[in-house]
N, C-alpha and C positions, 0 to 999 in steps of 0.2 A: 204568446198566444199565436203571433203568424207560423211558429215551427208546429205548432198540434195545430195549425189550419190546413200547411201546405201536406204534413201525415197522414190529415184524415182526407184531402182531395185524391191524392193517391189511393187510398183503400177506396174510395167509393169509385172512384173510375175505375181500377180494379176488379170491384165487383158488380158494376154496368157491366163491365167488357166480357164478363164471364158469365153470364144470361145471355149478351147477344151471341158468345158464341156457342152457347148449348141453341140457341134459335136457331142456328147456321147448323148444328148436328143432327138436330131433329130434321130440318130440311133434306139434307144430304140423303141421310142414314135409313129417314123413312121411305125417301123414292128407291136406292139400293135392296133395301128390302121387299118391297111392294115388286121391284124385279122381278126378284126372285120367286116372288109365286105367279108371274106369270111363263114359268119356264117347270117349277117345280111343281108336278101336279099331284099333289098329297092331300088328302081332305082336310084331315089336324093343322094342316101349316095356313091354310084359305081361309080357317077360321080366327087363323091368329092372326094373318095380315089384315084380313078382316076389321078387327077389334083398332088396332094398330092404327088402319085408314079413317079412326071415330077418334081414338084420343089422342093422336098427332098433331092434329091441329089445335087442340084444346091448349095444350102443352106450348105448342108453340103461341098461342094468343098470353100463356103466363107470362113466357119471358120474355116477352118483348115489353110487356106491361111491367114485369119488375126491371130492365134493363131502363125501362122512359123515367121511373120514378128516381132508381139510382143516378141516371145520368144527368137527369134536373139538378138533384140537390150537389150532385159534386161539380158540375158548371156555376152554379149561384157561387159557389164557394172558390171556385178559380176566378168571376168576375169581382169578388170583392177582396179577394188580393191584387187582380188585376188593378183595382182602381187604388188603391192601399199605394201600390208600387208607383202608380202614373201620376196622383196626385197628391200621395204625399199624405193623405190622410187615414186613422187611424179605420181600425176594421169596426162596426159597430158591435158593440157586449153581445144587444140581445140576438142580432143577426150569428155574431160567434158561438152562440148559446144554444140557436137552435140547429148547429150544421153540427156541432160537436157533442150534441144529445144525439145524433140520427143514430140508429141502430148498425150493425155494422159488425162484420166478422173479424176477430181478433188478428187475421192474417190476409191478406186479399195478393194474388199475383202484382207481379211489376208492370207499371206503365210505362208509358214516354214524356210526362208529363212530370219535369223536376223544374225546379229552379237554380240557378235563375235563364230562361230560354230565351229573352231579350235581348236585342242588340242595341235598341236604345242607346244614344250617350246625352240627351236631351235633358233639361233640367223638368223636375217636375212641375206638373202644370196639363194645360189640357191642349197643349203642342205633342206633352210625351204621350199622352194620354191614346192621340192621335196614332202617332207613330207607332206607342206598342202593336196596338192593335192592327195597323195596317200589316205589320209582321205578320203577326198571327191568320191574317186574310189572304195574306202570300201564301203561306205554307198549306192551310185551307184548302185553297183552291185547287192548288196545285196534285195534293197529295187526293183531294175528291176525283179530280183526272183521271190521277193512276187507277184508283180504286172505279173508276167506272168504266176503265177498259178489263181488269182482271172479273169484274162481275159481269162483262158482256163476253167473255171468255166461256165463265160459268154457264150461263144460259144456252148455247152455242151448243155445250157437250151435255146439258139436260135435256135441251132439246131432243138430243139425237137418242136418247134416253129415251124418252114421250115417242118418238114414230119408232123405235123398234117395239115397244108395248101395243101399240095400237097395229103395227103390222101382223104379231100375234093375234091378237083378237078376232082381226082380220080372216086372217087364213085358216082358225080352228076348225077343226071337224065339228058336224052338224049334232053330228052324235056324243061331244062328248059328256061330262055328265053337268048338270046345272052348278054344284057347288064351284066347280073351277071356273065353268065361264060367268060364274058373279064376282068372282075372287079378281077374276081379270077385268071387269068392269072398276069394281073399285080401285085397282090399280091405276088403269086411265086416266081416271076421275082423277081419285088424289095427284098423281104425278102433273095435272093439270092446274092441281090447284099449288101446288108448292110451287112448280115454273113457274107459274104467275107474282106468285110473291116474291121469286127473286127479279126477276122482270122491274116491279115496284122499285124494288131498294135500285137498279140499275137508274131507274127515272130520279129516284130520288141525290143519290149520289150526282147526275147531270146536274140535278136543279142547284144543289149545294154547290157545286164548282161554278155555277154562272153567276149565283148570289156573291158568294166570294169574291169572286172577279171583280163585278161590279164595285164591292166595298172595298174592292184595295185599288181601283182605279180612281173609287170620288176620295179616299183617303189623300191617296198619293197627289191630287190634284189641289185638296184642301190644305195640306205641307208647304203648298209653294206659294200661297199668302204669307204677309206679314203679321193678321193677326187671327189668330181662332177662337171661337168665341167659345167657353164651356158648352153651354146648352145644345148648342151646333155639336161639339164633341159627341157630347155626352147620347143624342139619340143617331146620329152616324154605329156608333159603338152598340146601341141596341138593338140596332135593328142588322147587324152582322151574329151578333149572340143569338136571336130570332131564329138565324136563317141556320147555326150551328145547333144548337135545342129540338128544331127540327126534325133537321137529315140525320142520314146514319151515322153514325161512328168512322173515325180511321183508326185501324189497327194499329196497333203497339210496331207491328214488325214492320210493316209499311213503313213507317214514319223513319223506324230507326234505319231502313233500306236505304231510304234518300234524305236522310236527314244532311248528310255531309255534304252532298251537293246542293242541296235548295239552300242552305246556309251560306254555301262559298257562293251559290248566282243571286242571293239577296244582298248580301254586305260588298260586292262588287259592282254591284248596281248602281246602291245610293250611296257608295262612297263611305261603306263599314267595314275595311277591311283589317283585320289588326295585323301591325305590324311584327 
């Protein structure tokens, strides 16, 4: 059963990741276009940016709503392998029952998300328990970093997106005809409202890396006792899952980017390095 658990984790993150990233296409694709009519002044095209500037957002409130429900149920399902692995204990039927009924498309893209990603050599128990998970907070953190300086990148070159539209609007002739300067209004607008939502995700990706941190600093700090208590374990580890559930996604390519280094500066750290 854990091989059709760890299959079906992959497809569903697979298909989180690919709602968030049509979310990330509608963002892009609609401000590109929304551009575009404020340069191109054609009646037919003002009425279609138009339409565009109403179900863009709509669109995008979908997939973000289908990427939250997929990426719930395929995190539930990496925590209860997680704990399967850390503690030794079996996955429960009905909990497998209902992650392996989810619906789900017969093929989903590749993740980064295989087994086994642990360095662990700890026996099982809620020492290892600890430890996986501190990994996992390592990499977290680290990898929300990167991603919230490549989204504060993003924002930088929307920006400049948003004052060249608005410099337009600016400087139009008094006389030209009302369909284009509403066309260019909604342009604004909308380009305003999509920077803002990446803006979001930039706050959010910060908050995720501080969370992280913190949990792999009280983890790491928790290690260096002699005894850990489960229950102690056991809500340290949910309230890191909390803070992952949350924030945004890290990217498959990301991960696989720095995957070989955050690997060689964590197991050289704590003393994991194979020989």
């Amino acid at each position: 059963m854990k091989e059709e658990l760890f299959s079906r984790k992959d497809q569903l993150y697979g298909e989180a990741l690919t709602y968030w990233k049509l979310s990330l296409y509608i963002n892009f694709g609609t401000l590109i276009l929304l551009l575009f009519s404020v340069f191109w002044n054609w009646a037919p095209l003002a009425w279609l940016f138009g339409f565009i500037s109403l179900a863009a957002p709509i669109a995008l409130v979908i997939c973000r709503e289908m990427f939250s429900a997929k990426f719930r149920v395929a995190d539930r399902c990496k925590r209860l392998l997680h704990y399967s692995d850390s503690l030794g204990i079996e996955v429960p039927q009905a909990e497998a029952a209902c992650i392996l009924g989810h619906r789900h498309r017969p093929r989903a893209p590749d993740t980064n998300y295989t087994d086994p990603y642990y360095a662990s050599i700890t026996e099982q128990g809620a020492r290892r328990l600890v430890d996986n998970t501190r990994e996992s907070a390592f990499f977290t953190f680290k990898l929300a970093g990167i991603s919230k300086w490549w989204t504060l990148g993003v924002i930088i070159g929307m920006g400049s997106i948003v004052a060249v539209i608005f410099h337009e609007i600016i400087t139009v002739p008094l006389g030209s005809q009302h369909i284009q300067n509403f066309a260019k209004s909604a342009a604004a607008i909308v380009s305003f409202l999509f920077t803002g939502d990446i803006v979001v995700i930039f706050i959010r990706y910060l908050q995720l890396e501080k969370e992280a941190e913190v949990v792999y600093r009280t983890l790491d700090e928790m290690l260096k006792r002699d005894r850990i208590g489960l229950d102690e374990a056991m809500r340290a580890v949910e309230e890191y899952d909390i803070a992952v559930i949350q924030g945004p996604p890290i990217l498959p390519k990301l991960h696989k980017w720095n995957e070989k280094n955050l690997n060689e500066a964590y197991r050289t750290a704590h003393g994991l390095r194979r020989s």
